[in-house]
C-alpha positions in Angstrom: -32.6 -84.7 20.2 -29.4 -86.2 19.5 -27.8 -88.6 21.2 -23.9 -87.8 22.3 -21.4 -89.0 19.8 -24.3 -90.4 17.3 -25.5 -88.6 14.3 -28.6 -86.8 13.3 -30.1 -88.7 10.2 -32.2 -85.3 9.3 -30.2 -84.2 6.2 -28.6 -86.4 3.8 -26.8 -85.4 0.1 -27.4 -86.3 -3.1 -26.0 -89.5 -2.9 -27.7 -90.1 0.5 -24.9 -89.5 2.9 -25.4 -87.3 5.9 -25.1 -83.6 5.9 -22.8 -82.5 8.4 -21.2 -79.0 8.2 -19.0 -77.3 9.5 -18.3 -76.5 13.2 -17.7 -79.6 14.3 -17.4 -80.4 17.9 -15.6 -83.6 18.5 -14.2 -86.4 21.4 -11.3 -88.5 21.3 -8.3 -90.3 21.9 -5.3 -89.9 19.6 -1.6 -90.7 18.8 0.7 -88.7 17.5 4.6 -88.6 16.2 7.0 -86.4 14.2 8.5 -87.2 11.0 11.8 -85.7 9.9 11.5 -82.7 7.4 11.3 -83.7 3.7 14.1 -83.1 1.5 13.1 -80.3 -1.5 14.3 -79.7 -5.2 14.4 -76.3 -6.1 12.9 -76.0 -10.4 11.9 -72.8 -12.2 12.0 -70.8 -8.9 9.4 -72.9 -6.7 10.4 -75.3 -4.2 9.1 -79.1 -4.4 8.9 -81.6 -1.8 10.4 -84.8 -2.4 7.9 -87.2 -1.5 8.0 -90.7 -0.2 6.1 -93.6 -2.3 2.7 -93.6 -1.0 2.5 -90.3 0.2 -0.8 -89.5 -1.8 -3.2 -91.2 -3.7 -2.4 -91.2 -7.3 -5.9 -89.9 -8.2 -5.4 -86.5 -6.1 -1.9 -86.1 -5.9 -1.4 -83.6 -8.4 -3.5 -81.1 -6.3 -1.7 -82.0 -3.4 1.5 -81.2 -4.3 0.7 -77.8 -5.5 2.1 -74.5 -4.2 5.6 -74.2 -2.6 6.9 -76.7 -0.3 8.3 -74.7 3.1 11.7 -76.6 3.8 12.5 -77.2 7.8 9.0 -78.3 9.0 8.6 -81.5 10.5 6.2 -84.0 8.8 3.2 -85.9 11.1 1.9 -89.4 11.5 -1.5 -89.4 13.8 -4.2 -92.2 14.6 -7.4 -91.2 16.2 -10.2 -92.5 17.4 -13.4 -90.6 17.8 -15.9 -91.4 19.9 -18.0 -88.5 19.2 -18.4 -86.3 16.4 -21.4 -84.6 13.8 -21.3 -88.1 12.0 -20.9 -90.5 15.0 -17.9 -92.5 16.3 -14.8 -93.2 13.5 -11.8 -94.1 13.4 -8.9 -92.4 11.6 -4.9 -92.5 9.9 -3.1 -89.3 8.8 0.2 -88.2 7.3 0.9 -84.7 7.1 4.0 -84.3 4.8 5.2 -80.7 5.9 4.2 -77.0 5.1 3.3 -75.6 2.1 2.7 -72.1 0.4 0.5 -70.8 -1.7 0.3 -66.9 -3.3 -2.9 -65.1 -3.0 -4.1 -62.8 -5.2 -3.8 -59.1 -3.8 -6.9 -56.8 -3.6 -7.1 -53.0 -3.9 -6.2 -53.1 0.1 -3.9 -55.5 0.4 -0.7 -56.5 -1.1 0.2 -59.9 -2.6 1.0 -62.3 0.0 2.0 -66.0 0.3 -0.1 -68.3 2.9 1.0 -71.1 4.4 0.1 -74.4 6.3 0.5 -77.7 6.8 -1.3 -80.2 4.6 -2.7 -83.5 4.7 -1.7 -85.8 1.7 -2.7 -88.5 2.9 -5.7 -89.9 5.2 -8.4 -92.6 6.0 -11.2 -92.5 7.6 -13.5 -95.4 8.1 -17.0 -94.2 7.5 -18.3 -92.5 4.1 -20.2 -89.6 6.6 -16.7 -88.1 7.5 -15.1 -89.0 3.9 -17.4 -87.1 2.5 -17.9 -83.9 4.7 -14.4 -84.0 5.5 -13.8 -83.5 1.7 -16.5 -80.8 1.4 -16.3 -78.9 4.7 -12.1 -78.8 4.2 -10.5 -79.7 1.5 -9.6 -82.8 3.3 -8.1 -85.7 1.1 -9.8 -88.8 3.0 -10.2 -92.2 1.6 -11.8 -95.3 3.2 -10.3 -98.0 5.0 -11.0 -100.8 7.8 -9.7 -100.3 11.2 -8.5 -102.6 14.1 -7.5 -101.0 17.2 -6.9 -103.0 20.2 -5.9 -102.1 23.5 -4.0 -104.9 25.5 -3.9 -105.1 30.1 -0.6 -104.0 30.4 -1.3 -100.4 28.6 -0.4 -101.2 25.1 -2.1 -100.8 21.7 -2.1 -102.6 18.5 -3.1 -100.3 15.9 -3.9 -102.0 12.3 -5.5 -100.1 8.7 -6.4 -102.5 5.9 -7.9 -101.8 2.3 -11.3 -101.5 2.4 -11.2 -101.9 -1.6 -13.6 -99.3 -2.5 -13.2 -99.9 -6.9 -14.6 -103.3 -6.3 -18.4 -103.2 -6.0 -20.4 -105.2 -2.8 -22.8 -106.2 -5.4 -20.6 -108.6 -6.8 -20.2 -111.8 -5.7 -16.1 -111.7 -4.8 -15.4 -113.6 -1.9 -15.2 -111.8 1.5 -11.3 -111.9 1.8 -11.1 -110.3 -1.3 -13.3 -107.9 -0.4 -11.6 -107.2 2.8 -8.2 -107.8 2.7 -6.6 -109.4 6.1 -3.3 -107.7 5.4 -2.8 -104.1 6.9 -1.0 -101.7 4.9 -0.3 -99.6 8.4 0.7 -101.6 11.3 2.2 -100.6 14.8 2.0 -101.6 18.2 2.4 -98.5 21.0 4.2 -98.8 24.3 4.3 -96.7 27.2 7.7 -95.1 28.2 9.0 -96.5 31.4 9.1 -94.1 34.3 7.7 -91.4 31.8 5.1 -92.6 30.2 3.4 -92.4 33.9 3.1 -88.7 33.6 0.4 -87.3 32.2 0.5 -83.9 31.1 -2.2 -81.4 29.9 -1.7 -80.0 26.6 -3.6 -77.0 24.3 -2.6 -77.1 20.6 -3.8 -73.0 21.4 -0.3 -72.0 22.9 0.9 -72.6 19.5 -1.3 -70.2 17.5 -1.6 -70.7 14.4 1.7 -72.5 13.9 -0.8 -75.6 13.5 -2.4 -74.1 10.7 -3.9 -76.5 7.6 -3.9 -74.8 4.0 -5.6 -77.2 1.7 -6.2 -77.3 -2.0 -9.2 -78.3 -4.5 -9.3 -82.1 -4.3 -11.0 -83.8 -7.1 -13.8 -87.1 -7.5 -12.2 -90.4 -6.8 -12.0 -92.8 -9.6 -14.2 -94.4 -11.4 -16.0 -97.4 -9.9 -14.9 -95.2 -6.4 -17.0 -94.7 -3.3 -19.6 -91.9 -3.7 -17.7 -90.7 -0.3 -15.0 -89.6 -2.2 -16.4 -86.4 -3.6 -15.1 -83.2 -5.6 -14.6 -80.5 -2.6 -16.6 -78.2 -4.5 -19.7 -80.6 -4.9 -22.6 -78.7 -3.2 -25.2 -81.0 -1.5 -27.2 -81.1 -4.0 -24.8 -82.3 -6.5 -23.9 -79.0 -8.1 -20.6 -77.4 -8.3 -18.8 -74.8 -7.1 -16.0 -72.2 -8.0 -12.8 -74.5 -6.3 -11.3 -72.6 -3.7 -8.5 -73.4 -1.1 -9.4 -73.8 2.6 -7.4 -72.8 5.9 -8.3 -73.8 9.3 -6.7 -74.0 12.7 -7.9 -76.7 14.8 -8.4 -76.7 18.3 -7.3 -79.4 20.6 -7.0 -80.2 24.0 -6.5 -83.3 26.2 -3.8 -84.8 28.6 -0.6 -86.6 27.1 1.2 -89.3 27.9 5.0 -90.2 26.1 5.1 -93.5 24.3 6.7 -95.2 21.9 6.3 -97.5 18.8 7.0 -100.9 17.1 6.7 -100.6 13.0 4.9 -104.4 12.1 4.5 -104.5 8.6 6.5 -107.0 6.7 8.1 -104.9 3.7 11.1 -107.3 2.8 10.8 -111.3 3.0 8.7 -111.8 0.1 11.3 -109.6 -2.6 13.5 -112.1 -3.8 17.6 -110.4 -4.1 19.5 -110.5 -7.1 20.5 -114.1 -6.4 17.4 -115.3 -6.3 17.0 -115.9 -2.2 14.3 -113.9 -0.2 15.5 -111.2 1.9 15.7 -111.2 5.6 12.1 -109.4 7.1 12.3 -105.8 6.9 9.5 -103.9 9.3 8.4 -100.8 8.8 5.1 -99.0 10.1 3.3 -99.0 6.4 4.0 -100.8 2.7 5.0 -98.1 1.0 1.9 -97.9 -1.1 -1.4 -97.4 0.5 0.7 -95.4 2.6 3.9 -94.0 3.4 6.7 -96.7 4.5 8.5 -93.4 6.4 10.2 -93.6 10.2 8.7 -91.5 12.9 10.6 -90.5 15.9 10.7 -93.0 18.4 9.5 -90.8 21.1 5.8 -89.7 20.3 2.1 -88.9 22.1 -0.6 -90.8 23.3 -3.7 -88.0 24.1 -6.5 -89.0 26.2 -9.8 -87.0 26.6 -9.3 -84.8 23.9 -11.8 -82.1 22.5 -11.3 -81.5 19.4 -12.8 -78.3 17.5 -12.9 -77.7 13.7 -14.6 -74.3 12.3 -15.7 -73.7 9.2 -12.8 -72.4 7.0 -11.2 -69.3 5.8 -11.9 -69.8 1.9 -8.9 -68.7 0.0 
C-alpha cells in the first residue's frame, strides 16, 4: 500500500527514476497571476510570438516556439506546491507564454483543422520523478531547480527558485555554494489584499471548458552533461524511442481562492554599470531575465488553498 502523497518505488526507468504514468491525482496549494498578452510578428503567413529573454531554455526552445502564436491571450506565472502526487511532495515554477496553434493533418473523415492551447515554455520542478514523467506523460518542458518557500505569521509568503546547476556533476569535488547557488533567479514575496484578501472563494477551472486547454510539442534530451531527468518526450521506459507526437490535455482543478498581491525581489540593475561608468540605482523585478522571464504580472493575482488537481493521460496529436 501506498502511503498518501508518497510514491510507490515498484517501477523505475532505465535510468532508475520512478515510473509514474499518466492519471495523475494530485494535492496542493498554488499561486497564480496573469501576464499581459505577448506582442506577435507576422512572417511568411504564420504568426510568431515575441518572446521575452528567458522565456525558454535555449536547448528546447526551438520546439517550443513552433506552430502559430494566437494573439490576445493572456500569458501565466504559477508557483505550486504539492503535497501529494504519483511521485511524492514537489515543489514547482511555471510560465505560460500564451496560446498557440498547430494544423493537423485531416483524415478521410475529417477536414484539416488547426488545434490550439496554451503552452508551457518554461518550468521547474524540483525532483527528477516529476521532471522526467512530466516530460514523458506531457510533453511538459521541466527543468530542475531548488526551492524555498516560506510562509511568515501575518499570512505572507516568501517564495524563492535558485539554480540547482544540473551540467555540473555531484561527483566532483566543487564546493557546495557552487554547487548550489544562494542567489535566486525568481524571487517574490505574496501579501494578502486588505479587506479582500479575507474572502475566500471556491473555484473549478471546469466552468471554463476547455478554454484551459495545454497543446504541447516534442521536447528534446537536455544537454550534455544534463540531468538524466531531462529526457526526450518520446523516450519509452525502457529507453527506446518513439514516433514524436504533440500532446493536449485539460487539467482539472479545484480549490478555494483568496486575492493577493506581490513584491518582485530580484535585484536586476545595481551591479550594470551606465555609460558613465556609475552603477545603476536597484531595479526589482520578480526573475533575472535568464533562468527565467524578468516579465510583470498583474498586481492582483490568486492564492488557492486545498486544491485537487487532476491530469489524464493526453490526446496524442
Amino acid at each position: 500500500m501506498t502511503v498518501a502523497g508518497q510514491p510507490s518505488r515498484n517501477k523505475t526507468d532505465f535510468n532508475g527514476i520512478l515510473l509514474a504514468p499518466a492519471p495523475w491525482q494530485l494535492k496542493a496549494r498554488m499561486w497564480h497571476f496573469l501576464v499581459s498578452p505577448l506582442k506577435a510578428n507576422t512572417i511568411n503567413g504564420k504568426s510568431n510570438a515575441v518572446f521575452p529573454a528567458g522565456w525558454a531554455a535555449p536547448f528546447q526552445a526551438e520546439p517550443l516556439a513552433e506552430g502559430d502564436f494566437v494573439t490576445g491571450h493572456p500569458g501565466v506565472i504559477m508557483l505550486v506546491q504539492y503535497t501529494e502526487s504519483p511521485v511524492g511532495p514537489y515543489d514547482e515554477l511555471i510560465y505560460i507564454a500564451g496560446k498557440f496553434s498547430m494544423h493537423k493533418e485531416p483524415n478521410s473523415n475529417e477536414t484539416n483543422k488547426a488545434e490550439t492551447g496554451f503552452r508551457i515554455t518554461r518550468i521547474y520542478v524540483s525532483t527528477k520523478e516529476s521532471a522526467a514523467n512530466g516530460r514523458r506523460n506531457w510533453n511538459i518542458a521541466k527543468e530542475l531547480a531548488d526551492f524555498k518557500y516560506t510562509r511568515h505569521s501575518d499570512g505572507s509568503w516568501d517564495l524563492a527558485v535558485f539554480p540547482s546547476n544540473p551540467l555540473i556533476s555531484e561527483t566532483l569535488e566543487t564546493p557546495a555554494e557552487v554547487r548550489r547557488p544562494n542567489i535566486p533567479f525568481f524571487h517574490i514575496s505574496i501579501h494578502p489584499i486588505p479587506m479582500l484578501g479575507s474572502l475566500c472563494i471556491p473555484i473549478n477551472f471546469n466552468i471554463l471548458g476547455s478554454y484551459f486547454r495545454l497543446l504541447n510539442p516534442p521536447i528534446p534530451n537536455g544537454p550534455p552533461g544534463s540531468s538524466p531527468a531531462l529526457v526526450k518526450s518520446n523516450t519509452n521506459s525502457d529507453g527506446s524511442i518513439k514516433e514524436p507526437k504533440w500532446a493536449a490535455l485539460v487539467p482539472g482543478i479545484k480549490g478555494k481562492m483568496r486575492l493577493v498581491t506581490y513584491k518582485p525581489k530580484v535585484d536586476v540593475g545595481s551591479d550594470l554599470e551606465g555609460e558613465d561608468g556609475r552603477k545603476r540605482k536597484a531595479h526589482l523585478a520578480i526573475a533575472d531575465g535568464v533562468n527565467f522571464p524578468a516579465v510583470v504580472p498583474w498586481k492582483m493575482g490568486a492564492y488557492l488553498e486545498g486544491v485537487d488537481m487532476h491530469f489524464d493521460a493526453p490526446e496524442w496529436l
